[in-house]
C-alpha positions as MATLAB code, in Angstrom:
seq = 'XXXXXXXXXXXXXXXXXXXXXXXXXXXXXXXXXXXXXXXXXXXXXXXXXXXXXXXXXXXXXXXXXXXXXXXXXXXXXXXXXXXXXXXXXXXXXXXXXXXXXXXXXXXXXXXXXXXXXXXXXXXXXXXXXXXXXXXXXXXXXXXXXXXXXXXXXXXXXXXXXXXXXXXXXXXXXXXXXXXXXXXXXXXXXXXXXXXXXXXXXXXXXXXXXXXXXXXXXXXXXXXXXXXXXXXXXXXXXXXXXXXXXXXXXXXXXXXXXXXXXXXXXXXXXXXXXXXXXXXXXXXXXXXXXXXXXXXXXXXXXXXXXXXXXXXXXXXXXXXXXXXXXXXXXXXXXXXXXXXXXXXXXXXXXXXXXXXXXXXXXXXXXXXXXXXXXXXXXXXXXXXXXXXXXXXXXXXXXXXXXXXXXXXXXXXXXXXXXXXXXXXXXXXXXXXXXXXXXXXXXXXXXXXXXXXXXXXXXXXXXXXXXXXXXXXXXXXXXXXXXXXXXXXXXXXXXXXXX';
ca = [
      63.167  -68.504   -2.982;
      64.419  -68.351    0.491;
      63.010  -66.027    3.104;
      66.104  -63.990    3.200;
      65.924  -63.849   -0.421;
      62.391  -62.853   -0.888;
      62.865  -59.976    2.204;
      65.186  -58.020    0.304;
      63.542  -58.570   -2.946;
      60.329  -56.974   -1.321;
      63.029  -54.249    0.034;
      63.819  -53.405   -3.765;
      60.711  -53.560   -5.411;
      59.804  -50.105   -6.169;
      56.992  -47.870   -4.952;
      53.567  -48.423   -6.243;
      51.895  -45.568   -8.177;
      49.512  -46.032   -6.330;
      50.950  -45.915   -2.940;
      53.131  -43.360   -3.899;
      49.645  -40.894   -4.657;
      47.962  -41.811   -1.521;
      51.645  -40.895    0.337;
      52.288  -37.643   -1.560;
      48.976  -35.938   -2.018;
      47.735  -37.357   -5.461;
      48.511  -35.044   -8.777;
      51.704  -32.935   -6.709;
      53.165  -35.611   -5.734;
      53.332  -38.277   -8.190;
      56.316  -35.712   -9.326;
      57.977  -36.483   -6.336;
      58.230  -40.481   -6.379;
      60.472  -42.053   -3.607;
      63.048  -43.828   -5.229;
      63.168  -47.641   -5.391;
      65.000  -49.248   -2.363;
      68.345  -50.881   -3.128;
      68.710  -54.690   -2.497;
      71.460  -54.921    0.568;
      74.516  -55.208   -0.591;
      77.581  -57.092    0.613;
      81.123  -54.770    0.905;
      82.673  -56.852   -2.455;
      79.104  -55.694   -4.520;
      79.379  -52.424   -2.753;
      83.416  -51.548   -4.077;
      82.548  -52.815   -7.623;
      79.794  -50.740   -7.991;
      81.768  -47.213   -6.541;
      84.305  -48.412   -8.970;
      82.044  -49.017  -11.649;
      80.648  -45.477  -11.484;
      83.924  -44.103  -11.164;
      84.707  -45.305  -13.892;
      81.809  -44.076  -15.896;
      81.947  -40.632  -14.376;
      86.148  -41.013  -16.200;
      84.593  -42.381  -19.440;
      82.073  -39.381  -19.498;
      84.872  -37.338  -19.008;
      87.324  -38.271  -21.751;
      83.972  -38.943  -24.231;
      83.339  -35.112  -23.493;
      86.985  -34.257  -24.342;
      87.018  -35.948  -27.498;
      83.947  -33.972  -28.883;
      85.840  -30.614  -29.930;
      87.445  -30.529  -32.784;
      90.320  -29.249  -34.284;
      92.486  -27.682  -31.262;
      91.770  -30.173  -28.264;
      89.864  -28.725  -25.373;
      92.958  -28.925  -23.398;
      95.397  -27.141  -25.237;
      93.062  -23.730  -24.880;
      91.865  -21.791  -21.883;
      88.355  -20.716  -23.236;
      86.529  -17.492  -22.687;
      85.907  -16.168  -19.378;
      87.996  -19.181  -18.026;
      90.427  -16.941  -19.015;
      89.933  -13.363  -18.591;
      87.862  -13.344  -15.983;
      88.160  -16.064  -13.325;
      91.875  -17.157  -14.087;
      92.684  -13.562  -14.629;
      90.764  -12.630  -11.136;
      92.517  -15.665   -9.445;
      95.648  -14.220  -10.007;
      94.872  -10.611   -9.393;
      92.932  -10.821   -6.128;
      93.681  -14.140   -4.409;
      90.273  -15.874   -2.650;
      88.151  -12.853   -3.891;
      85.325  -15.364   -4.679;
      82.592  -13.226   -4.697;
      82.767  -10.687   -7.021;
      79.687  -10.088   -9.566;
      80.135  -10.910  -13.293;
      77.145  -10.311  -15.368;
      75.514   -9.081  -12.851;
      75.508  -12.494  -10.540;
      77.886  -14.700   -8.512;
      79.532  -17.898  -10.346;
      80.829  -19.268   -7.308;
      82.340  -23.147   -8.661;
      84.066  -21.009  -11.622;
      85.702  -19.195   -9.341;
      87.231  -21.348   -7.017;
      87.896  -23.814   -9.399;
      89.713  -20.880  -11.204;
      91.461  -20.360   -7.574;
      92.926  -23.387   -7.089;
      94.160  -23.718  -10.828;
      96.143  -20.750  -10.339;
      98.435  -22.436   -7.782;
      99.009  -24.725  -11.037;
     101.891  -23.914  -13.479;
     100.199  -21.682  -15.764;
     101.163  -24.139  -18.217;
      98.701  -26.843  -16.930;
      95.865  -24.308  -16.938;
      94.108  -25.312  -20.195;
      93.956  -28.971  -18.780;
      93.072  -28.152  -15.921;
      89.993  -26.112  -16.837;
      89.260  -28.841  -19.618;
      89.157  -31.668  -17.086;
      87.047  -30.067  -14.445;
      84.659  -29.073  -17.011;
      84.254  -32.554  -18.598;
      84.606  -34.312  -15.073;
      81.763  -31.957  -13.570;
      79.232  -32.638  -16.310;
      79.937  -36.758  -16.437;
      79.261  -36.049  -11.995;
      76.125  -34.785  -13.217;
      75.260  -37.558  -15.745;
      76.023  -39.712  -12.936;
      73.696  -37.671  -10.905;
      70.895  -37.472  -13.420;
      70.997  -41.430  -13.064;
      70.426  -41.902   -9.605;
      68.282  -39.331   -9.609;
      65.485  -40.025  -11.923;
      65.018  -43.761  -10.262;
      61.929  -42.659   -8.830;
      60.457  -41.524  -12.360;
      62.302  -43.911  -14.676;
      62.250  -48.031  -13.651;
      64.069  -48.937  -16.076;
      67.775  -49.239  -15.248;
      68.965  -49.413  -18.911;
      66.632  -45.872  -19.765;
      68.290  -44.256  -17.074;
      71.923  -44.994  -18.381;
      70.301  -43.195  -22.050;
      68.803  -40.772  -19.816;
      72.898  -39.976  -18.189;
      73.596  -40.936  -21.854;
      72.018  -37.656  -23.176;
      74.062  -35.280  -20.705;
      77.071  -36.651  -21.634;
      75.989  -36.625  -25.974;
      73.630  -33.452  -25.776;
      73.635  -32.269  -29.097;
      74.482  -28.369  -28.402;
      77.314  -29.088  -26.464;
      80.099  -28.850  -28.885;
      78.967  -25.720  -30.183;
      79.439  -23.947  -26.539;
      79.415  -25.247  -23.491;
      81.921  -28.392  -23.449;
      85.076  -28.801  -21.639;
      84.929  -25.635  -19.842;
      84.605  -24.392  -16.586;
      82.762  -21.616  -17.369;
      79.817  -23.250  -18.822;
      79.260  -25.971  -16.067;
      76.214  -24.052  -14.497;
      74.564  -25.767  -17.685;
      75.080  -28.853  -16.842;
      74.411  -27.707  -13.103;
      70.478  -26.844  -14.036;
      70.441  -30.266  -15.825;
      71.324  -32.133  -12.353;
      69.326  -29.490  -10.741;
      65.781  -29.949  -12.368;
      66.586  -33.644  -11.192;
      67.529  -32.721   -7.805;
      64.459  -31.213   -7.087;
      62.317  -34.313   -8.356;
      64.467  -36.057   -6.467;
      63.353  -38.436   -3.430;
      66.080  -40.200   -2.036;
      66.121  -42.877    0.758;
      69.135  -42.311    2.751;
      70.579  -39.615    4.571;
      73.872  -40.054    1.806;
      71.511  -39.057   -1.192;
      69.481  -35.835    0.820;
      73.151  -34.694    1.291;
      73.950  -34.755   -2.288;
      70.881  -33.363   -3.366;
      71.177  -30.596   -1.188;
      75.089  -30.120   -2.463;
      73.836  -29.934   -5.881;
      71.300  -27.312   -5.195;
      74.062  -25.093   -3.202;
      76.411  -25.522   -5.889;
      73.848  -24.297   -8.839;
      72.069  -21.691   -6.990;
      75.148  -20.081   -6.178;
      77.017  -20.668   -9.378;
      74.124  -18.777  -11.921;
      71.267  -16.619  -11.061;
      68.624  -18.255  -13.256;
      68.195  -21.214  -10.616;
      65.391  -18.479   -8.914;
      63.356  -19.786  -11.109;
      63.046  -23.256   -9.893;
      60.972  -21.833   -7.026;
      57.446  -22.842   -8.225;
      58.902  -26.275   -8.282;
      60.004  -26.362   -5.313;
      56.851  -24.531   -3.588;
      54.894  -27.211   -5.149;
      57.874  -30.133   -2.872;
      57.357  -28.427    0.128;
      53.326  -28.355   -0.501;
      53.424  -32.118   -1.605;
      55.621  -33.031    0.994;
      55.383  -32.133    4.522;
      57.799  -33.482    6.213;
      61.289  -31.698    6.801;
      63.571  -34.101    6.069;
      62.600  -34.110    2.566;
      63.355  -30.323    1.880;
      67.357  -31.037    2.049;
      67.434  -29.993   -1.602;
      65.270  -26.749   -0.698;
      67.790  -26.161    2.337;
      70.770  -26.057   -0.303;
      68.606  -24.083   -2.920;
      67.919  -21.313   -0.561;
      71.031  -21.382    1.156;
      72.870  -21.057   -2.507;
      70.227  -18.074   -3.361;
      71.253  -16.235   -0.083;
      75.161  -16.479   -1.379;
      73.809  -15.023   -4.802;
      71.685  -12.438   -3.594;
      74.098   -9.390   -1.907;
      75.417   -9.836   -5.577;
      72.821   -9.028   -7.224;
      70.825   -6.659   -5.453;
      75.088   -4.431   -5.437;
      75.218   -5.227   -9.542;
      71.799   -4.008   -9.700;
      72.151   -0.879   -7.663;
      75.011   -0.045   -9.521;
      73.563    0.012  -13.120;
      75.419   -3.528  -14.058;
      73.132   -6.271  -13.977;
      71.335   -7.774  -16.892;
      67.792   -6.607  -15.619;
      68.720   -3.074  -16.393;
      70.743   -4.289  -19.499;
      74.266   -3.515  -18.478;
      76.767   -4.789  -21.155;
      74.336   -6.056  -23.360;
      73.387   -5.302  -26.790;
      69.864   -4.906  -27.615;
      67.184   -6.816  -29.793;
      64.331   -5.847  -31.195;
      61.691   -3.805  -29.521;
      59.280   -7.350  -29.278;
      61.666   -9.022  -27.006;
      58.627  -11.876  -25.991;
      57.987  -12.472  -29.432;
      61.699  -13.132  -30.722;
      62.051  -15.008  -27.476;
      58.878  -17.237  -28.580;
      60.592  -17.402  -32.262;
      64.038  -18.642  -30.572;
      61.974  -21.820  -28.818;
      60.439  -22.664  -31.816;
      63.504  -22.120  -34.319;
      66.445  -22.844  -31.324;
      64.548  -25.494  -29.393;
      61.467  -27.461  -31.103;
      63.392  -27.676  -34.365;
      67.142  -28.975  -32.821;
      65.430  -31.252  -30.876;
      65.677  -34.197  -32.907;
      69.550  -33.158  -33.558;
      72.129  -29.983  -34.904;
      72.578  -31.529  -38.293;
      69.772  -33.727  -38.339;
      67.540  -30.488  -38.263;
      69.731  -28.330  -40.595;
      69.373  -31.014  -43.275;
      65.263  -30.695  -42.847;
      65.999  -27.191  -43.054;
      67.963  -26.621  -46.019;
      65.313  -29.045  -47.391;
      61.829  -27.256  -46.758;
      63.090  -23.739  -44.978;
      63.348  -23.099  -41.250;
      59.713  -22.395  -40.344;
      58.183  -25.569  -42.589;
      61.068  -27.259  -41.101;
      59.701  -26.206  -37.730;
      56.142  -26.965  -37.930;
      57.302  -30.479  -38.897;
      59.521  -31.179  -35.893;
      56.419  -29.509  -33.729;
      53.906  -31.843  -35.143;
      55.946  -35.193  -35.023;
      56.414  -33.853  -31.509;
      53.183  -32.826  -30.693;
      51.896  -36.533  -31.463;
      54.556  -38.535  -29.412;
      53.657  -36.675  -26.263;
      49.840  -36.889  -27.355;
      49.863  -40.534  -27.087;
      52.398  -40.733  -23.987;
      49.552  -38.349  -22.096;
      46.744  -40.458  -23.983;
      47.998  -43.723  -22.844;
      50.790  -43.305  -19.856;
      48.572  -41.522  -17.255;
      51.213  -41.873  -14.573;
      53.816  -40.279  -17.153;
      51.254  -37.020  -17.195;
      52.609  -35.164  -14.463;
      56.331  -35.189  -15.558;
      55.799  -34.899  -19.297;
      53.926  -31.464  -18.330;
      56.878  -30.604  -16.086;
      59.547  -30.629  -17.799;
      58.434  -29.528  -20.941;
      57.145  -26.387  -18.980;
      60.172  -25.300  -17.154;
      62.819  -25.777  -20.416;
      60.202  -23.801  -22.328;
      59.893  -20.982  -18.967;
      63.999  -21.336  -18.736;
      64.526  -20.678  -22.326;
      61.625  -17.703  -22.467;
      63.166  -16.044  -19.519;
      66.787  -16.540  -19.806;
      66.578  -14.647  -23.865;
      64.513  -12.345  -22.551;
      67.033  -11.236  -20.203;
      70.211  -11.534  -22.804;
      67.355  -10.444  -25.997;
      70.388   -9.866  -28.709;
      71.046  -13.428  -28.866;
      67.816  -13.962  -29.956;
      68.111  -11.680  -33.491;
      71.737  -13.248  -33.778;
      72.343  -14.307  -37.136;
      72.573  -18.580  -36.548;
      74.673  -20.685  -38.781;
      75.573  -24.365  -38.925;
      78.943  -23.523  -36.934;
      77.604  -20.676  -34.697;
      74.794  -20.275  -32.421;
      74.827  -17.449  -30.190;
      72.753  -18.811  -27.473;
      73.496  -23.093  -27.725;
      73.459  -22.647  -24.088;
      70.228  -21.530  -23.560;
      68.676  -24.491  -25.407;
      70.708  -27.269  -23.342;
      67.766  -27.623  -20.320;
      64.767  -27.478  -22.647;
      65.897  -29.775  -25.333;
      67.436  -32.373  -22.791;
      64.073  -32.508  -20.573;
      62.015  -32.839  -23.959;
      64.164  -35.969  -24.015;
      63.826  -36.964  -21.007;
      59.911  -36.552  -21.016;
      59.893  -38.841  -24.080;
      62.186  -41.519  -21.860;
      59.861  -40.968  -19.347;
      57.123  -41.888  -21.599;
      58.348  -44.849  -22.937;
      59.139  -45.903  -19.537;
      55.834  -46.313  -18.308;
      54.634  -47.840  -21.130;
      57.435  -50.762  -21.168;
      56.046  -51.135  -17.270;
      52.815  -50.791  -17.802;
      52.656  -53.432  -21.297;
      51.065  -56.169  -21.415;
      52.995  -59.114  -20.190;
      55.729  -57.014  -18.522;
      57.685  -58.953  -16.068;
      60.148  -57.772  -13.796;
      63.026  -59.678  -12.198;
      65.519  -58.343   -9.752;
      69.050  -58.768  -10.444;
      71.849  -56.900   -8.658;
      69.640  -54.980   -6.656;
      67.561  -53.224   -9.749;
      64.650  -54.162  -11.041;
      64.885  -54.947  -14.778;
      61.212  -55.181  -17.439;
      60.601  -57.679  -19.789;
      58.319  -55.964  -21.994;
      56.119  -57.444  -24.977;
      56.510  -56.395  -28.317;
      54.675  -52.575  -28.369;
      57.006  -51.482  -25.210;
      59.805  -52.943  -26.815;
      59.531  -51.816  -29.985;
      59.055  -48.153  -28.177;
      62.458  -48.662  -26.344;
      64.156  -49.948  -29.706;
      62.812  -46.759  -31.837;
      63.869  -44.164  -29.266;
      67.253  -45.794  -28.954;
      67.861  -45.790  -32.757;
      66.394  -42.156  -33.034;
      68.660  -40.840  -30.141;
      71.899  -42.577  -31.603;
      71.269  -41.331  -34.867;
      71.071  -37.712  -33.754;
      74.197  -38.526  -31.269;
      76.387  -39.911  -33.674;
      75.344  -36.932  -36.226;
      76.286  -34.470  -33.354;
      79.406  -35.986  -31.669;
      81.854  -33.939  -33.508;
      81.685  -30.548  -34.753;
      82.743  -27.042  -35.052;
      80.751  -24.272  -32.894;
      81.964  -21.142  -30.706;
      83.383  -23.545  -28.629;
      85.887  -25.264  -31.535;
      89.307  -23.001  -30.859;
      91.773  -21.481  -33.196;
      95.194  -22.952  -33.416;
      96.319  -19.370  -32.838;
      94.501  -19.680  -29.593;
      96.963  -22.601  -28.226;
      97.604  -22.151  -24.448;
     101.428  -22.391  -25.068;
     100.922  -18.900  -26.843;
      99.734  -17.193  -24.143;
     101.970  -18.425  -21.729;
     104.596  -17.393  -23.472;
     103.775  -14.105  -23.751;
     103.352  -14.078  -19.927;
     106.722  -15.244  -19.721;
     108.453  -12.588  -22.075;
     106.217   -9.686  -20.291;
     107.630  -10.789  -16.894;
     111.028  -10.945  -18.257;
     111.045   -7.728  -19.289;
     109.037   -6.126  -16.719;
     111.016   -3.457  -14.882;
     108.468   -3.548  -11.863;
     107.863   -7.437  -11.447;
     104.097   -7.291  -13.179;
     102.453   -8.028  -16.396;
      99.848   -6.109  -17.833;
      97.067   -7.583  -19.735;
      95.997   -5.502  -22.196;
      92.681   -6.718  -23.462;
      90.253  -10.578  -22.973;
      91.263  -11.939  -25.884;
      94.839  -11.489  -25.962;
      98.502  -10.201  -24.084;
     100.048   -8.662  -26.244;
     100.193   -4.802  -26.208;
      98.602   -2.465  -28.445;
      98.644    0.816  -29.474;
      95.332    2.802  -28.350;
      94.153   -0.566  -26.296;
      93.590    0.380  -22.554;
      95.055   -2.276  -20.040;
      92.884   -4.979  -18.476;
      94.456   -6.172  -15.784;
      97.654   -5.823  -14.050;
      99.633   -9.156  -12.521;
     102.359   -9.677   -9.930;
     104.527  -12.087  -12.102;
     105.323  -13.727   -9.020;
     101.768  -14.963   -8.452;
     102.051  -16.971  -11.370;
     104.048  -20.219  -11.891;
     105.879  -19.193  -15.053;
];
């Protein structure tokens, strides 16, 4: 090995645990790794690999588009996509902050903005493709991300993996606009773990914290995290990530404190139907039933269901849990810290966020409809990611593990316990993923619903208009009727008919 050579493979090798306690504080900071330095790069490796990710950020994508069936993601305009940020768009041009369920959604909004200088025509495709193209950016994200905490290049594609093939996503949150503050809190949770090297990373972490803080409300409660970052860390250049937290909670809260003032935020239950008077109790009962049991998959867990009944069918999931992370805390001590974390805050996000929106939680829940799919995405993903976490440090710390650098990342070669720990959560995770790829939810939209329909009707109203405006007469649909009070009113000549 040449001197040159052996320079920058010293340059890559990643942080000891070791050195990375004594630099950080001990037990706080051992969440807070510094990622692994990259191996310099010549301007040929540098193209291929923007390219290559690129590329997988377009491959996430079209995966994504291809998991709703029946009437593609692109030929509908789903829920509030529609009715109110499109709708808004149109009506009050650049009128980004306005309060909808009692918080700001800034991305929805000007994403909905700049669609509506689109043909209304292109509007369901438009909305589709952000969607799917924001959530692959934040499987791309996730991977960079978690280098500190996961070594293993080939875990950290699963881990990006598992954004982009979360099993609840076809039942709600896919291909829309409206639902990529989900995939936001994913990136987000990483964001804050997050140490990166260069100035480029900070300034993407910090981005991604802006953007989620002041796209949905529930980000506030990634403040104990974060106290615990700026306790572990002192110095200021590595609270870029807090900077764009608190800079994206200062956009949310006028909004908030005005929707609460006025009676019409979710903290005083505006628009919201009730549940039952023990709203911490059926909160606890939606983890266990929502969360512990569709953790090892949607179908995979209805079939142990219709098997043994929900709450045996629980317990079992719990158990078979309960002993994997046993023996990852047993074994992988440097694993602890993050195993704890994560499990924690998707169990606190989940509590909090049902508590707050309680009639989801009594909501009858079928094979094709699950109320609140979108309140299990964060907890079930980062009880994934724990387990890859686990199985991490055990292929690195194996016996007979050797690493060798190629391309800049440091790859394991693991004996035969590590590996067959890497080869049993692969086939586990593909099972459930190839179970969950495709299938009907809330999400899946009515041929009735086609775009083309509603445009249509746009056109006719316009046509016929005597005063140059359309009126909308309710969310779900144009067309008048009798006794239904208008929703919005249009200039026709805002929209590109």
């Amino acid at each position: 090995m040449t001197q040159e050579t052996e320079h920058s493979a010293r340059a890559a090798e990643p942080v000891t645990e070791k050195a990375t306690a004594e630099g950080t504080h001990g037990v706080l900071g051992a969440l807070f790794p510094l990622a692994p330095a990259a191996a310099p790069r010549t301007w040929t490796r540098r193209g291929v690999a923007v390219a290559a990710q690129v590329a997988a950020v377009g491959i996430g994508a079209w995966v994504l588009l291809l998991r709703i069936p029946g009437l593609p993601s692109w030929d509908a305009v789903y829920a509030e996509d529609y009715w109110a940020f499109l709708i808004g768009a149109y009506q009050h041009p650049w009128k980004l902050f306005v309060p909808f369920g009692g918080y700001e959604q800034l991305l929805q909004r000007v994403v909905a903005q700049f669609v509506s200088y689109l043909p209304m025509g292109d509007a369901d495709v438009a909305f589709a493709a952000v969607g799917a193209l924001i959530a692959a950016g934040c499987a791309l994200f996730v991977f960079h991300a978690s280098s500190g905490h996961i070594r293993s290049v080939p875990l950290r594609a699963l881990l990006a993996a598992a954004v982009i093939l979360l099993s609840s996503a076809p039942m709600e949150i896919a291909d829309s606009t409206v639902a990529v503050s989900f995939y936001l809190l994913l990136a987000m949770f990483w964001a804050v773990l997050w140490r990166p090297r260069t100035p480029g990373g900070m300034a993407v972490a910090a981005v991604v914290a802006f953007v989620t803080a002041a796209s949905t409300v529930i980000v506030i409660l990634f403040l104990p995290l974060l106290a615990i970052r700026v306790i572990a860390l002192r110095r200021f250049r590595e609270h870029a990530v807090t900077a764009g937290w608190l800079a994206g909670c200062l956009v949310q809260l006028p909004i908030v404190i005005m929707s609460y003032s006025q009676g019409q935020s979710r903290l005083t239950g505006y628009g919201l139907p009730g549940g039952s008077n023990n709203k911490v109790g059926d909160s606890l009962t939606f983890y266990a039933h929502d969360v512990i049991l569709r953790a090892v998959g949607w179908h995979l867990s209805w079939r142990l269901e219709w098997r043994t009944g929900r709450d045996s069918a629980t317990v079992i999931v719990a158990v078979v849990l309960a002993a994997v992370f046993a023996v990852i805390m047993a074994t992988q001590r440097g694993a602890r810290p993050f195993v704890v974390t994560a499990l924690l805050t998707g169990f606190v996000f989940c509590v909090v966020s049902t508590i707050l929106t309680p009639w989801v939680t009594v909501s009858p829940v079928t094979i094709q409809r699950e109320s609140a799919a979108r309140y299990t995405a964060l907890p079930i993903f980062l009880i994934e990611a724990a387990v890859i976490v686990g199985v991490d440090y055990a292929l690195r710390n194996g016996r007979g593990v050797r690493e060798r650098l190629v391309l800049g990342h440091w790859y394991a070669r693991a004996g035969l316990r590590p590996s067959l720990a890497v080869l049993a959560l692969i086939v586990i995770l593909a099972t459930s993923w190839a179970a969950d790829f495709r299938y009907k939810g809330i999400r899946t939209v009515p041929y009735s619903g086609r775009w083309s329909v509603t445009v249509n009707l746009f056109r006719i109203g316009c046509v016929n208009s005597p005063f140059g405006q359309v009126i909308v007469y309710s969310p779900t649909g144009e067309s008048p009727q009798q006794g239904n009070p208008a929703f919005a009113t249009i200039p026709c000549a805002r929209m590109r008919l």
